[in-house]
N, CA, C and O atoms as a GROMACS GRO file, in nm:
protein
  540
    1UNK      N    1   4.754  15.825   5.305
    1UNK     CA    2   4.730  15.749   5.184
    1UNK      C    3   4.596  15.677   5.199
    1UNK      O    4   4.581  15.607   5.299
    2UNK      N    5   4.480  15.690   5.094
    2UNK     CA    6   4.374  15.676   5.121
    2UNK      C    7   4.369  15.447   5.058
    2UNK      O    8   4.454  15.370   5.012
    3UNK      N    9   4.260  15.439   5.087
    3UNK     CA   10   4.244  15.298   5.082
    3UNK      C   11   4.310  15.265   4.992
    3UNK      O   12   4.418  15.206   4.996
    4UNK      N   13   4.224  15.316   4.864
    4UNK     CA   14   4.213  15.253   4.730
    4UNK      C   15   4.414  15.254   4.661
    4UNK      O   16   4.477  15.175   4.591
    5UNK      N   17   4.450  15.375   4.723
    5UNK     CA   18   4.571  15.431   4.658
    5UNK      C   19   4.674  15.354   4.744
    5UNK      O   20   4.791  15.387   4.725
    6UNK      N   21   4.655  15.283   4.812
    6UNK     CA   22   4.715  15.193   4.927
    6UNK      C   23   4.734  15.045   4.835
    6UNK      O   24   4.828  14.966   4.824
    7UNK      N   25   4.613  15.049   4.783
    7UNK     CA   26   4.602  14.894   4.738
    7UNK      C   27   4.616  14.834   4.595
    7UNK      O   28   4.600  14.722   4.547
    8UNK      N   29   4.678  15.024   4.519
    8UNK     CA   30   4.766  15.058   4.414
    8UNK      C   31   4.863  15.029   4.424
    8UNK      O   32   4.914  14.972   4.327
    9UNK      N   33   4.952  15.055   4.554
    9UNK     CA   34   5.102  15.091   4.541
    9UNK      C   35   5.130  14.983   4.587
    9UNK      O   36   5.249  14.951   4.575
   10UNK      N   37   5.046  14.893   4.649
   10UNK     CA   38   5.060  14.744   4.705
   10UNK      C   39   5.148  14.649   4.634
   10UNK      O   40   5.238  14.579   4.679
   11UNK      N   41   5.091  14.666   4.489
   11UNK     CA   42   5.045  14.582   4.403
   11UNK      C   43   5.068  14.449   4.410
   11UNK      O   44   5.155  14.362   4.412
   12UNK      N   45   4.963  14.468   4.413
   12UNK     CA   46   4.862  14.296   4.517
   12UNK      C   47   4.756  14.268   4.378
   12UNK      O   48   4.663  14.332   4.327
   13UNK      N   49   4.832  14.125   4.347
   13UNK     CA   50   4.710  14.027   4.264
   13UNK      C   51   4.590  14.100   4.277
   13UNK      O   52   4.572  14.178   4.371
   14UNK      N   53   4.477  14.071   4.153
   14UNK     CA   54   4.358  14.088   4.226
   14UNK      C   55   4.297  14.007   4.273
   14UNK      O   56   4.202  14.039   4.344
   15UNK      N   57   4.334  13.853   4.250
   15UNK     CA   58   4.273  13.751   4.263
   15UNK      C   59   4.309  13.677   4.471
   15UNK      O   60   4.268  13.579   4.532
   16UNK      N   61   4.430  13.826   4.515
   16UNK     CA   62   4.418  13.761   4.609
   16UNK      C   63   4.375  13.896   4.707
   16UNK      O   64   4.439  13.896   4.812
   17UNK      N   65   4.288  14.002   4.694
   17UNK     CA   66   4.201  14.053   4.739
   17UNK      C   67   4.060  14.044   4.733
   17UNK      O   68   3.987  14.026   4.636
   18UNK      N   69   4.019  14.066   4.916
   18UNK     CA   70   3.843  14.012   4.864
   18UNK      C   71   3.801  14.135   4.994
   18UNK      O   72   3.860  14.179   5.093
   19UNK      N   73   3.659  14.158   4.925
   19UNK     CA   74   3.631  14.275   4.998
   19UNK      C   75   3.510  14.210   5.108
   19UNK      O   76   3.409  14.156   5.063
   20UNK      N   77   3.533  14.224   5.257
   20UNK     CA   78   3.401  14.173   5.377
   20UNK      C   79   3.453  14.103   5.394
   20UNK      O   80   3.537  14.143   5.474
   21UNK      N   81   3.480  13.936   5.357
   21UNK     CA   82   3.478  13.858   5.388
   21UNK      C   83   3.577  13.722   5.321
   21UNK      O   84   3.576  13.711   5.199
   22UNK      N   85   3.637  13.650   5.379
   22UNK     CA   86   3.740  13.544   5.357
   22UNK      C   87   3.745  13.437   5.404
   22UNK      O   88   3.761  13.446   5.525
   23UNK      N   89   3.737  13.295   5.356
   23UNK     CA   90   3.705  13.157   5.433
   23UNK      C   91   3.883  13.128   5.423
   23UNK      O   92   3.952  13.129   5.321
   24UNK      N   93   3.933  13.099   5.586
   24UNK     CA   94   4.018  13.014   5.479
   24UNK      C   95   4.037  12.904   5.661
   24UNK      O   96   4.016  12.928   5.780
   25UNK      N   97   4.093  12.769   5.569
   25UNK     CA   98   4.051  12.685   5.663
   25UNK      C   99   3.935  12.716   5.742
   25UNK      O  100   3.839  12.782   5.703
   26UNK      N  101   3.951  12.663   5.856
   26UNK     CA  102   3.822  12.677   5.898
   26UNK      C  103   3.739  12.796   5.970
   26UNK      O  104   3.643  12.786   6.046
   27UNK      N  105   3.786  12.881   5.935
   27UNK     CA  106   3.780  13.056   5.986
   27UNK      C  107   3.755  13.124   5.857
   27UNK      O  108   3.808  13.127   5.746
   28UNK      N  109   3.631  13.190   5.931
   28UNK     CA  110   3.563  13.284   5.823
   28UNK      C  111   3.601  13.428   5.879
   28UNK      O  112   3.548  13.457   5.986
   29UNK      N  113   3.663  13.498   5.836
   29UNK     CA  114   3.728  13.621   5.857
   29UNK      C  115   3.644  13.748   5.790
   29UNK      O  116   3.661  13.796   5.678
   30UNK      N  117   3.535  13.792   5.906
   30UNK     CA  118   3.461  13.937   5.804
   30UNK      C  119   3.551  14.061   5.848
   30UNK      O  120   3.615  14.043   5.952
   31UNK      N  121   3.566  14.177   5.789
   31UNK     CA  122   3.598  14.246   5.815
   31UNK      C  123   3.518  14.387   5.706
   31UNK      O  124   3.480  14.357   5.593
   32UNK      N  125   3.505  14.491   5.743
   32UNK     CA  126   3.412  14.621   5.634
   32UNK      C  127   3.600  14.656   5.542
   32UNK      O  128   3.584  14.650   5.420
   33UNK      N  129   3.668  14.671   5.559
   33UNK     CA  130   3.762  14.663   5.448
   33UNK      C  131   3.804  14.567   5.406
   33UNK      O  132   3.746  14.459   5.398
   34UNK      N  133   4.002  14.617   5.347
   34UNK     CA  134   3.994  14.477   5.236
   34UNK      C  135   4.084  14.406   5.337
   34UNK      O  136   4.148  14.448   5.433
   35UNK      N  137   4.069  14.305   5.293
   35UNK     CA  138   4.168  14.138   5.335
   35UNK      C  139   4.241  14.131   5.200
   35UNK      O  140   4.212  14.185   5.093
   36UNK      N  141   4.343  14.051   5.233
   36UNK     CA  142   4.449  14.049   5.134
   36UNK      C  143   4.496  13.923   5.250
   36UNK      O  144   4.520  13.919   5.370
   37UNK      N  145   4.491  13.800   5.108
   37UNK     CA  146   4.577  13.681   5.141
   37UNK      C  147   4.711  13.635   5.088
   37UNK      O  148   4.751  13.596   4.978
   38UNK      N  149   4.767  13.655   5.216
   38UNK     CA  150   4.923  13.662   5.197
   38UNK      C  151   5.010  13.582   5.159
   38UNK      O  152   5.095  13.605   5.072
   39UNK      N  153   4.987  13.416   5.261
   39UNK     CA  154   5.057  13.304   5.211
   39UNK      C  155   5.002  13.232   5.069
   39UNK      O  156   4.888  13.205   5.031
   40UNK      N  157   5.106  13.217   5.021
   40UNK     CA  158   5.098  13.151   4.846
   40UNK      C  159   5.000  13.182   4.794
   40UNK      O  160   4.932  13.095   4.740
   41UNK      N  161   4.947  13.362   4.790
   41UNK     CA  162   4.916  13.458   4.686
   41UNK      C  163   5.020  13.568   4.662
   41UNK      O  164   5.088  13.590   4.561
   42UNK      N  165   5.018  13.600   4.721
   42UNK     CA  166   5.097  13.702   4.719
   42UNK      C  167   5.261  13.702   4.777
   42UNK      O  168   5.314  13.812   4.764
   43UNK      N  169   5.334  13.613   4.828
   43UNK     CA  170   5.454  13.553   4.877
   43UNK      C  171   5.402  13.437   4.884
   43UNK      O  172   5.288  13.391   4.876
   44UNK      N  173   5.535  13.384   4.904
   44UNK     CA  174   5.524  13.234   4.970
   44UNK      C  175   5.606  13.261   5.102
   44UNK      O  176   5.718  13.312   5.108
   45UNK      N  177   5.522  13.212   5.212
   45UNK     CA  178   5.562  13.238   5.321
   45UNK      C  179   5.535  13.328   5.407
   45UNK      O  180   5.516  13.425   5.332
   46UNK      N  181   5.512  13.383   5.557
   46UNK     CA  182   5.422  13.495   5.606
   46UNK      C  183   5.328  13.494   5.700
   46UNK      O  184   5.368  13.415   5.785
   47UNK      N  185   5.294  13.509   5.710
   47UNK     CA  186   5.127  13.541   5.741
   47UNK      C  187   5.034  13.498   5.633
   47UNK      O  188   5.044  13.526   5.514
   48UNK      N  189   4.914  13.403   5.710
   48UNK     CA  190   4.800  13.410   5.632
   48UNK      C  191   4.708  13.515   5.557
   48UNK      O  192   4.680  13.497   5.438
   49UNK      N  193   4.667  13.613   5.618
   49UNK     CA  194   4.596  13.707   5.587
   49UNK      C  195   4.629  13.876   5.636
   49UNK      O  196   4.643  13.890   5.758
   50UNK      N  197   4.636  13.957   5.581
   50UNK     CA  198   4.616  14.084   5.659
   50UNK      C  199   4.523  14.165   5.629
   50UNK      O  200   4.480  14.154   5.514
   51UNK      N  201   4.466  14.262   5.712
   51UNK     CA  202   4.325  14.311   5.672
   51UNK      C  203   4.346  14.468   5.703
   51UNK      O  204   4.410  14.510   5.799
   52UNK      N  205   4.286  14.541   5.615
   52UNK     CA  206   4.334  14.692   5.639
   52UNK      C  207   4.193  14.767   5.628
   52UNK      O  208   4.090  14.713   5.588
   53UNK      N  209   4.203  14.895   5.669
   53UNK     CA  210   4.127  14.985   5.597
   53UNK      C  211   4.186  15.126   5.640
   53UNK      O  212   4.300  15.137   5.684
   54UNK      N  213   4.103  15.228   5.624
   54UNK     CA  214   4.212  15.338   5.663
   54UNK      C  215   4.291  15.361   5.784
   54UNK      O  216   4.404  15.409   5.771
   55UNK      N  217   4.255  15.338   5.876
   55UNK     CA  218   4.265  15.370   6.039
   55UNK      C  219   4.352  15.202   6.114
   55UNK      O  220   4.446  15.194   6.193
   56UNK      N  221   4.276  15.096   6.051
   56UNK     CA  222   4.392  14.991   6.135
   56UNK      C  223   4.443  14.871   6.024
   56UNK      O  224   4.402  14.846   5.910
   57UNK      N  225   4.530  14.821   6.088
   57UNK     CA  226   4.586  14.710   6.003
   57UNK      C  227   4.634  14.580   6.087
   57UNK      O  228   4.718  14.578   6.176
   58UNK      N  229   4.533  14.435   6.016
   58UNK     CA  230   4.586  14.344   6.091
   58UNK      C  231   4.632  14.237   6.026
   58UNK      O  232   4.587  14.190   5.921
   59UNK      N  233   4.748  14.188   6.109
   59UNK     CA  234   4.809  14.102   6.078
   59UNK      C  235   4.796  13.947   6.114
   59UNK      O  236   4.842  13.911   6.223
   60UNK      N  237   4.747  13.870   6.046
   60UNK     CA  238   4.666  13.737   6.068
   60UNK      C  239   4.694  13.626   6.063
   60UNK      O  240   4.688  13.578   5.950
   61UNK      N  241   4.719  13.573   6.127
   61UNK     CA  242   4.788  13.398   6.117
   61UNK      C  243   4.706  13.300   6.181
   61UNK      O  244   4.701  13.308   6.304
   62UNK      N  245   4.621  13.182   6.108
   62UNK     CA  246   4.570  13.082   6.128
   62UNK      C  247   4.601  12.963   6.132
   62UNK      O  248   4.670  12.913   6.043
   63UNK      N  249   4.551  12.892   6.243
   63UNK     CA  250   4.575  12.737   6.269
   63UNK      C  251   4.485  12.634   6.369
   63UNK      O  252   4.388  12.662   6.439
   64UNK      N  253   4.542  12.522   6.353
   64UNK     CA  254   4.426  12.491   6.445
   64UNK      C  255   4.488  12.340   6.436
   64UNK      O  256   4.560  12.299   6.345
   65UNK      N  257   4.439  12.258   6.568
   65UNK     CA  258   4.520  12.164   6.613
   65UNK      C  259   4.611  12.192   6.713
   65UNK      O  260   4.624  12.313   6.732
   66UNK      N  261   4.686  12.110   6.791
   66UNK     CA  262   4.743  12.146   6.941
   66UNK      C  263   4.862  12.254   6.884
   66UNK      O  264   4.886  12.256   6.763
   67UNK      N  265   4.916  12.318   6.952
   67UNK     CA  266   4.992  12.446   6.915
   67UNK      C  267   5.087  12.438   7.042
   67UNK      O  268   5.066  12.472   7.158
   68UNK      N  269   5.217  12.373   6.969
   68UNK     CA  270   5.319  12.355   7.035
   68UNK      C  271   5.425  12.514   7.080
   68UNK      O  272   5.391  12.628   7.046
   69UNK      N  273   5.515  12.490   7.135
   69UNK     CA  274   5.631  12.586   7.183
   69UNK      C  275   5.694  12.651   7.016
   69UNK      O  276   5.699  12.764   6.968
   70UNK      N  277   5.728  12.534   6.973
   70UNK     CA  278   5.799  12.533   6.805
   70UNK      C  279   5.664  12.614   6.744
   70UNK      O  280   5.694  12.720   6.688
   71UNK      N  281   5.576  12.594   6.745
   71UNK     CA  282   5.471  12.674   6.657
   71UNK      C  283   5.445  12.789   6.641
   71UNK      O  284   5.423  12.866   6.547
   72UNK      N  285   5.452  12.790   6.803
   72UNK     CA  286   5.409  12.936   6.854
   72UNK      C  287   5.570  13.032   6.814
   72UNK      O  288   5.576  13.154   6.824
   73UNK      N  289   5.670  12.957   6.776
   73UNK     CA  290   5.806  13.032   6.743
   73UNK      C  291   5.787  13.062   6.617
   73UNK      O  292   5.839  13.168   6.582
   74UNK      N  293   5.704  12.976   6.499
   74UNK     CA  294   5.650  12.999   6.358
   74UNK      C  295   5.559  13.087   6.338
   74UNK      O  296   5.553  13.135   6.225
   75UNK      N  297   5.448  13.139   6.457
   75UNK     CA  298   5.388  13.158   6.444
   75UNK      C  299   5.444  13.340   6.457
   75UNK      O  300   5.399  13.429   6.385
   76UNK      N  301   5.510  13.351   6.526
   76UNK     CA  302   5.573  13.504   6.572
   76UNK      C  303   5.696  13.491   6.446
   76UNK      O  304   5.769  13.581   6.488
   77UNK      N  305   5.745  13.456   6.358
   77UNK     CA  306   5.826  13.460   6.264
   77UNK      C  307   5.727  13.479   6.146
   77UNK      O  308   5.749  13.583   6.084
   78UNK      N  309   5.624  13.404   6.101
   78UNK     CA  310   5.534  13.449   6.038
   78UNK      C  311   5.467  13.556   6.017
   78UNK      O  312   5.422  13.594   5.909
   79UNK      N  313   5.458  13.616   6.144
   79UNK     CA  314   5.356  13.765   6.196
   79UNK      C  315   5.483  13.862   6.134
   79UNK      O  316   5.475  13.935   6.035
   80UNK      N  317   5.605  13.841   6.223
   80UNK     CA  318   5.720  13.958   6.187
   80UNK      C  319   5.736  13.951   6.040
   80UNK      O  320   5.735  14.059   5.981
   81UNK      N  321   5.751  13.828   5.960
   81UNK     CA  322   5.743  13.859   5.804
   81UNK      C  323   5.632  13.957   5.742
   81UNK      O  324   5.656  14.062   5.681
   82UNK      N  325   5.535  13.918   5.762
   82UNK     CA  326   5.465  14.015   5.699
   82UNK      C  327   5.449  14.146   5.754
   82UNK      O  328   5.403  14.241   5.691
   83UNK      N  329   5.496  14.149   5.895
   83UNK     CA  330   5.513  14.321   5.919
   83UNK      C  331   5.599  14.390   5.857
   83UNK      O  332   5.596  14.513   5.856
   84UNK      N  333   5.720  14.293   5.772
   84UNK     CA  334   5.838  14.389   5.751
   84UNK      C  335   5.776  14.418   5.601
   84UNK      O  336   5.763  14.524   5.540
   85UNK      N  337   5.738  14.263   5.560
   85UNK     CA  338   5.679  14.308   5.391
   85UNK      C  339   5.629  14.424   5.413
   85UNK      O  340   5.694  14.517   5.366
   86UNK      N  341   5.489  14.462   5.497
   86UNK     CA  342   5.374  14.588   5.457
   86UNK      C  343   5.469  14.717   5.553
   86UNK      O  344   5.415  14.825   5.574
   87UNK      N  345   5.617  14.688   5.606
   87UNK     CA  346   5.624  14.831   5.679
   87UNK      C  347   5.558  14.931   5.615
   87UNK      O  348   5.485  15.001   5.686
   88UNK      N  349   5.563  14.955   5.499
   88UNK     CA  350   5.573  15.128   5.482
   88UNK      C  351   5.448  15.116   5.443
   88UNK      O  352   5.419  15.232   5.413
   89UNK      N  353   5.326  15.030   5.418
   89UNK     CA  354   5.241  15.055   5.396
   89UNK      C  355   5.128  15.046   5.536
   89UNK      O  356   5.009  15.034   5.509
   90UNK      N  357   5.170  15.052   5.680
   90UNK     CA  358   5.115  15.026   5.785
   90UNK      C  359   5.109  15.152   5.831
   90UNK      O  360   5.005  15.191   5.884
   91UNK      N  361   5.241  15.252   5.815
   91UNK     CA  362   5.220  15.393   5.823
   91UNK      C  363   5.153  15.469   5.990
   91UNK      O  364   5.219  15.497   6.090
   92UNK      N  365   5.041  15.480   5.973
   92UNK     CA  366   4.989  15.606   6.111
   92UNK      C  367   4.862  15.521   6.145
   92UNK      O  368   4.780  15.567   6.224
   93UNK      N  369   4.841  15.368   6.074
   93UNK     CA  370   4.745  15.269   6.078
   93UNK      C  371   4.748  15.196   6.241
   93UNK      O  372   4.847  15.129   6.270
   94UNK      N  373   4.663  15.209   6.319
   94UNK     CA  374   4.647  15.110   6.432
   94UNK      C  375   4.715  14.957   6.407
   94UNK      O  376   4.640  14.865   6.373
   95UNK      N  377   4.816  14.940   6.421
   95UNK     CA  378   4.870  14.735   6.371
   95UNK      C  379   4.814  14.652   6.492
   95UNK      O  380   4.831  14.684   6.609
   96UNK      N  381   4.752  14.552   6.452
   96UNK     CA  382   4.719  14.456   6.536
   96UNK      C  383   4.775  14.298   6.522
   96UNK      O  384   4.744  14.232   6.423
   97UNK      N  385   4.823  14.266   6.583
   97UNK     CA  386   4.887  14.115   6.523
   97UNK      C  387   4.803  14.030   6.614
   97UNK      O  388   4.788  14.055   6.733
   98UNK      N  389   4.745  13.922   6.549
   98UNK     CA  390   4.625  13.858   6.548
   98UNK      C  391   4.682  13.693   6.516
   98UNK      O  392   4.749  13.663   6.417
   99UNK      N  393   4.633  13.586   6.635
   99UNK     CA  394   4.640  13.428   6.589
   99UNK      C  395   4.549  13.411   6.622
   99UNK      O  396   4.525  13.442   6.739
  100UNK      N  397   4.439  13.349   6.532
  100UNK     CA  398   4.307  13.286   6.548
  100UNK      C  399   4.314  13.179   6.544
  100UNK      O  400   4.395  13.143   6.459
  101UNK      N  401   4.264  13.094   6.602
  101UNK     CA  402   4.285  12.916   6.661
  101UNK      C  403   4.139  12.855   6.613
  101UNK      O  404   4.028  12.883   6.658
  102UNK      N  405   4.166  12.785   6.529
  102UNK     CA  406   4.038  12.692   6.468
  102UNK      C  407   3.972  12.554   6.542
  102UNK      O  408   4.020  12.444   6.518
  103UNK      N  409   3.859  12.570   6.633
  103UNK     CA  410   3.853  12.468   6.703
  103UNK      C  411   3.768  12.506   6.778
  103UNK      O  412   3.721  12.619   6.793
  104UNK      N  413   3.733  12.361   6.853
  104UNK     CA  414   3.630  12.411   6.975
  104UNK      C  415   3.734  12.444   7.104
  104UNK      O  416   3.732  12.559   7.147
  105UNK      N  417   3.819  12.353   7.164
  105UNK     CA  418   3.873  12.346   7.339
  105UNK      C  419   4.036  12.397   7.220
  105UNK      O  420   4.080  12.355   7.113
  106UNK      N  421   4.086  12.532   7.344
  106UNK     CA  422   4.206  12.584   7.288
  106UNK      C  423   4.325  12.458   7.334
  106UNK      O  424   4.302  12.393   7.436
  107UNK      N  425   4.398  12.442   7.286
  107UNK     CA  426   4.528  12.333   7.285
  107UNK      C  427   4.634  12.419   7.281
  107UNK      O  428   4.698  12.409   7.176
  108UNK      N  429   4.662  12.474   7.333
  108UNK     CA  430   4.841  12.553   7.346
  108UNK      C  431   4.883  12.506   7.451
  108UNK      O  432   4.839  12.483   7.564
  109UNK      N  433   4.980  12.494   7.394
  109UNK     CA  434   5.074  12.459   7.562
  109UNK      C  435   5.133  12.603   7.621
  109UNK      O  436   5.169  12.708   7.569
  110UNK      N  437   5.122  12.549   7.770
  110UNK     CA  438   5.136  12.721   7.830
  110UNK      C  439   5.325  12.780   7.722
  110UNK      O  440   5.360  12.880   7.659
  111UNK      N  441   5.363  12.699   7.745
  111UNK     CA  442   5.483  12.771   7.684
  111UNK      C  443   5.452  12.850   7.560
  111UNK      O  444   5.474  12.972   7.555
  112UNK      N  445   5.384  12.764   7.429
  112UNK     CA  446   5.328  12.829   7.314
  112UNK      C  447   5.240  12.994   7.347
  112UNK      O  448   5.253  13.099   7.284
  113UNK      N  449   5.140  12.963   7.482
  113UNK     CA  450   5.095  13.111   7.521
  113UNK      C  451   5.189  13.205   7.543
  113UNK      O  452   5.182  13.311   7.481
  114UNK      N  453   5.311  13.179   7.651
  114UNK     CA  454   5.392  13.282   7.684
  114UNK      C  455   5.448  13.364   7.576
  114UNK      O  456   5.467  13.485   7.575
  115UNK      N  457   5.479  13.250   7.458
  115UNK     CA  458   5.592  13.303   7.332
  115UNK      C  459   5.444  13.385   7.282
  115UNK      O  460   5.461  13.499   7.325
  116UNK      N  461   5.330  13.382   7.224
  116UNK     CA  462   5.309  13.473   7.164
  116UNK      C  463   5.249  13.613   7.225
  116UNK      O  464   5.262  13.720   7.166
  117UNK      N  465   5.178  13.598   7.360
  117UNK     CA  466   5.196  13.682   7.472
  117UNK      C  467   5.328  13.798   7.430
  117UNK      O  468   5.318  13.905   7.369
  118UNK      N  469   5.452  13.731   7.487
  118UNK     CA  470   5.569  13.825   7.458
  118UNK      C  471   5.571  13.871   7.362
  118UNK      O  472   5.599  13.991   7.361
  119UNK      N  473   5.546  13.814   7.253
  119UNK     CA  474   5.549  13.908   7.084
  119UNK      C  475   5.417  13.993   7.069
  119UNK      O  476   5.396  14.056   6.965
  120UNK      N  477   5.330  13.994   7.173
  120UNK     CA  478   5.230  14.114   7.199
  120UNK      C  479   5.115  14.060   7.049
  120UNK      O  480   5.064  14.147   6.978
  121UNK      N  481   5.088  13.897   7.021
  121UNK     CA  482   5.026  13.848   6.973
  121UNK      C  483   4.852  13.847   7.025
  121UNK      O  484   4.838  13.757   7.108
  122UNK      N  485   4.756  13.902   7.006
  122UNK     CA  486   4.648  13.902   7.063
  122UNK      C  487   4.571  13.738   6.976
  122UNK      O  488   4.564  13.707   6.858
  123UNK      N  489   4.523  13.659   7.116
  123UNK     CA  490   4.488  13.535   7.038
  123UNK      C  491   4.336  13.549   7.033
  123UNK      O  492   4.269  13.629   7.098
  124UNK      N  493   4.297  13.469   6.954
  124UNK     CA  494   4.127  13.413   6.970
  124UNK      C  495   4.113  13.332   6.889
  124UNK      O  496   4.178  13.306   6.788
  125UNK      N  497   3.967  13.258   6.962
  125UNK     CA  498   3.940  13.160   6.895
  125UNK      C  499   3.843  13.138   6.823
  125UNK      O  500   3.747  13.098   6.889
  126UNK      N  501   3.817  13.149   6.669
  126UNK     CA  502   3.744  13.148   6.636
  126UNK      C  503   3.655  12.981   6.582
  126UNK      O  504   3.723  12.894   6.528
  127UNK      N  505   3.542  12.964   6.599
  127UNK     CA  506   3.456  12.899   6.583
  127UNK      C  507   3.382  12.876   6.459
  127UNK      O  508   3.272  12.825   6.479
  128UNK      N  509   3.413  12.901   6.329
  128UNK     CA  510   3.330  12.941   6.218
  128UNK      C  511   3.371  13.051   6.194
  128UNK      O  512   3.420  13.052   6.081
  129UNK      N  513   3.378  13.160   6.249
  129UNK     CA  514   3.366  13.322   6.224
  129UNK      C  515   3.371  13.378   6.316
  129UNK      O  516   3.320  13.356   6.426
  130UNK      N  517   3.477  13.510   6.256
  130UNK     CA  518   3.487  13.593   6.356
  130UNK      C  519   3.508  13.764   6.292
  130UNK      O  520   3.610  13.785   6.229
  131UNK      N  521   3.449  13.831   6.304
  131UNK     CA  522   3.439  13.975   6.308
  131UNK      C  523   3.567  14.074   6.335
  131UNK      O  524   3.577  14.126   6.446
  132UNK      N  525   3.648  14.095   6.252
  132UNK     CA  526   3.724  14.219   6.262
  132UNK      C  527   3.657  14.337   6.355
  132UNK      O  528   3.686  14.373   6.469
  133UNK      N  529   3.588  14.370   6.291
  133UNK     CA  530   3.534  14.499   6.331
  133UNK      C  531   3.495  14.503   6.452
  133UNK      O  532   3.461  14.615   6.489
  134UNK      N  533   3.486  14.389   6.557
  134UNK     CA  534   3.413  14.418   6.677
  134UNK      C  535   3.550  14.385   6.797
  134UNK      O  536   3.547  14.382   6.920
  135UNK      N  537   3.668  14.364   6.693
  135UNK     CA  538   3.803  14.341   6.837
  135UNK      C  539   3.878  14.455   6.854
  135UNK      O  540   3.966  14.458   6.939
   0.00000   0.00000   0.00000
């Protein structure tokens, strides 16, 4: 299923698709396909953002401030919601589940690392901006 016909059968607002690029809090999210913002556009509840194009699909959750044990349990309940919303549209797509941390010095407590570690959560921290295309 090619992009465009992906983002047909979605049917996803248009107002909450944006093509390159997405500010939200303090993370600027580029990516060369589309982003689609998830929490209170398109559901309430989820994942912040997910970003697709033909070949991968990621699943995006932002925050920032110390990132407790409890968070990091919101934060892997959040990710699994929106994997189940887009199952059938994730398909033969590379999935990446993605927490980007808004800030300068990371604040997790090791426990918060382990929990999203185990849910095979890849973290980073972004600073302003951060590039899809180059993780």
């Amino acid at each position: 299923m090619c992009t465009q016909e992906l983002r047909r059968n979605m049917n996803i607002p248009e107002d909450c698709r944006h093509s390159g690029r997405f500010k939200k809090d303090c993370c600027e999210v580029l990516w060369n396909g589309t982003i689609i913002e998830h929490d209170n556009c398109v559901a309430t509840g989820g994942c912040d953002l997910i970003a697709y194009d033909d070949k991968r699909f990621f699943i995006i959750e932002i925050k920032s401030g110390k990132i407790s044990s409890s968070d990091a349990t919101k934060i892997v309940e959040q990710i699994k919601m929106c994997e189940s919303y887009y199952s059938n549209y994730i398909a033969h797509r590379k999935k990446s589940r993605i927490f980007l941390y808004c800030g300068g010095r990371w604040r997790l407590d090791s426990y918060a690392r382990i929990k999203l570690d185990r849910a095979k959560i890849r973290m980073y921290r972004c600073q302003g901006c951060i590039d899809l295309n180059i993780l």
